[in-house]
C-alpha positions in Angstrom: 133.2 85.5 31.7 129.6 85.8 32.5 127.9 89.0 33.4 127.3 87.1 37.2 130.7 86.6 36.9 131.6 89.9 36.0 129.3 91.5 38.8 130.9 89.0 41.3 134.4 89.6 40.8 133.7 94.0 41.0 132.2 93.1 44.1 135.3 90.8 45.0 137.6 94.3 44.2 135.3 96.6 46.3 135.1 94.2 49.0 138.7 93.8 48.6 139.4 97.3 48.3 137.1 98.1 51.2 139.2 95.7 53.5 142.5 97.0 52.7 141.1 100.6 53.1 139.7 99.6 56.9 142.6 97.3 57.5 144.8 100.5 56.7 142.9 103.1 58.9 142.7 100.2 61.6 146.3 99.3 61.3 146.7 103.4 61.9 144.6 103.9 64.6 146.5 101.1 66.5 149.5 102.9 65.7 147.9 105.8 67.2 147.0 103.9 70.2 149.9 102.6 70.5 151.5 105.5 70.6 149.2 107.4 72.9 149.7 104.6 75.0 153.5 105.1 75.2 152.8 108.8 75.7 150.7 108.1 78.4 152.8 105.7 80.2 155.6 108.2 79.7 153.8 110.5 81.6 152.2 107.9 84.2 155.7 107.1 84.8 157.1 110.5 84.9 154.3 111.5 87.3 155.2 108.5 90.0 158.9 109.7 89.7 158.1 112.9 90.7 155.7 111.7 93.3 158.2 109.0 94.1 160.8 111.8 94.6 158.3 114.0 96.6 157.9 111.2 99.4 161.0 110.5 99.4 161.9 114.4 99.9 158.7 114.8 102.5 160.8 111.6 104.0 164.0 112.7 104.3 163.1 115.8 105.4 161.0 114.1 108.3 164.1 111.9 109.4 166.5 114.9 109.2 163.5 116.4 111.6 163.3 113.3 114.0 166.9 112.8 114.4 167.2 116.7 115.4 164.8 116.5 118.0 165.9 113.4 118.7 169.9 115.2 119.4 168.2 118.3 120.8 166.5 116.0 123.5 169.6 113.9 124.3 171.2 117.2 124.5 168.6 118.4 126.5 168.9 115.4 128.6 172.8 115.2 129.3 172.1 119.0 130.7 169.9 118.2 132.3 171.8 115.3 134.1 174.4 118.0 134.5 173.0 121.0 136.5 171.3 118.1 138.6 174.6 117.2 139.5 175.9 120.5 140.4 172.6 121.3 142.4 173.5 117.8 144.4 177.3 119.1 144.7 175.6 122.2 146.4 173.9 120.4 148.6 176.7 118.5 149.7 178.7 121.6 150.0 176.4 123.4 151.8 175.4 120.6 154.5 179.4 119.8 154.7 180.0 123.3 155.9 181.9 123.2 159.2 179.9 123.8 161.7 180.7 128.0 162.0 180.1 128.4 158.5 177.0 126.1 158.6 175.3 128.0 161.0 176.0 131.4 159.3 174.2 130.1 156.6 171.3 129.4 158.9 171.7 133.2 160.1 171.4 133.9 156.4 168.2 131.8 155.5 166.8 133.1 159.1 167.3 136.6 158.1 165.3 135.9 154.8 161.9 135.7 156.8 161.6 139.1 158.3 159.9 139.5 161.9 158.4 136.1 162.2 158.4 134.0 165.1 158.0 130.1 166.7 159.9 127.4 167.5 163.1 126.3 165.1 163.7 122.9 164.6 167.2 121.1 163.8 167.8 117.7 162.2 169.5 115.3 165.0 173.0 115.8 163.7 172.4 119.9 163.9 170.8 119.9 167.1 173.8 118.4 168.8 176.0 120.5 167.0 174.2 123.8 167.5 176.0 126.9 169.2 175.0 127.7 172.6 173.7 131.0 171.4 172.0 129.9 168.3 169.0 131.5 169.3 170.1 134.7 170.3 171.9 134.9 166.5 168.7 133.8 165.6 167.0 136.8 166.9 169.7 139.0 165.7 168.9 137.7 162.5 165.4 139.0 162.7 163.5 136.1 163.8 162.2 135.1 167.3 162.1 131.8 167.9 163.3 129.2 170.9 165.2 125.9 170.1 162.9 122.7 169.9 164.6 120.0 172.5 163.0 117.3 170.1 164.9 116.9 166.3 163.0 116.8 163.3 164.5 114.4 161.3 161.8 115.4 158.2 164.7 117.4 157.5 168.6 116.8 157.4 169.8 120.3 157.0 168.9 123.6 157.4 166.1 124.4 159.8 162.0 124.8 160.2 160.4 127.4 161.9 156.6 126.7 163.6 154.4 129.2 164.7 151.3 127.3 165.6 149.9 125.6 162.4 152.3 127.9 160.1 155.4 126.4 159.0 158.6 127.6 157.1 160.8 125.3 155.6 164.2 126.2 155.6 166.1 122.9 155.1 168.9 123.3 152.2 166.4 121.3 149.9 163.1 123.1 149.9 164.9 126.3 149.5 167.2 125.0 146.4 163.7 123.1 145.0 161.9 126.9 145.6 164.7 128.4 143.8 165.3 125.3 141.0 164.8 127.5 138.1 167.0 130.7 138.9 169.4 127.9 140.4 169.1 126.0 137.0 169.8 129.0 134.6 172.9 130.5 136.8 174.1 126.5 136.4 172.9 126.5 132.6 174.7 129.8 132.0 178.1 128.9 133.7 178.0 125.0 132.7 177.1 125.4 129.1 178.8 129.3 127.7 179.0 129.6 123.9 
């Protein structure tokens, strides 16, 4: 063999040798890669499951929100339903009163204004029905006033008292709507105990 020879086949071995050395660390370094890669999708994937899990709590918890409001309005809304019934079965207790006990009740609501005085009016179907001393009852119920001849049929029960521009309702609506809210809990209370 040749001295060229010779040289070219000790460079053939180093260049050899050189290749398996960086084929080696490459072939390691791919590993690594690799297997930083699997770590890191390990954790990529670990990190949406917990977010995954996270929304899906936050979600949950949101329905289980919504669909308690949602039962607390229904709830709510059958009440609701409920005392406006029983205000509407007061009303139609109150103006199916016989006449003597429907007229009380008049003495009653009169005797809530104090000293004032005017003119009453009736709805039609009162006026005609009115006791002949309505107004002195009326008076000894603390309020003077004379009978209007004419109905006001704004109303259809209870009363209102005019005194020039001044004008007190007393019909069995406006004084349940004034009252709604004490009338509402006193309902609420009986209606719903417990």
């Amino acid at each position: 063999m040749s001295s060229g020879e010779k040289i070219l086949s000790v460079i053939r071995a180093d260049s050899e040798s050189t290749i398996r050395e960086i084929r080696a660390e490459a072939e390691a370094k791919g590993a690594r890669i690799v297997e930083n890669g699997k770590d890191k999708a390990a954790e990529i994937r670990g990190s949406a499951e917990r977010k995954k899990a996270e929304q899906t709590d936050k979600l949950m918890k949101a329905s289980k929100s919504r669909a308690e409001l949602e039962k607390r309005n229904m709830l709510l809304k059958a009440k609701r339903a409920e005392i406006d019934k029983a205000v509407e079965a007061v009303l139609a207790y109150m103006s199916g009163l016989a006449d003597k006990e429907y007229f009380e009740l008049i003495y009653k609501l009169a005797a809530t204004l104090g000293k004032k005085e005017g003119i009453v009016y009736l709805c039609e179907r009162d006026l005609k029905r009115a006791p002949k001393d309505l107004e002195a009852r009326l008076r000894k119920s603390g309020i003077g006033a004379k009978l209007g001849g004419a109905p006001d049929n704004s109303i259809k029960t209870g009363f209102i008292l005019k005194n020039g521009d001044i004008e007190d309702n007393m019909s069995f609506e406006a004084v349940i709507a004034e009252r709604r809210e004490a009338i509402e809990d006193l309902i609420n209370r009986e209606l719903f105990k417990g």
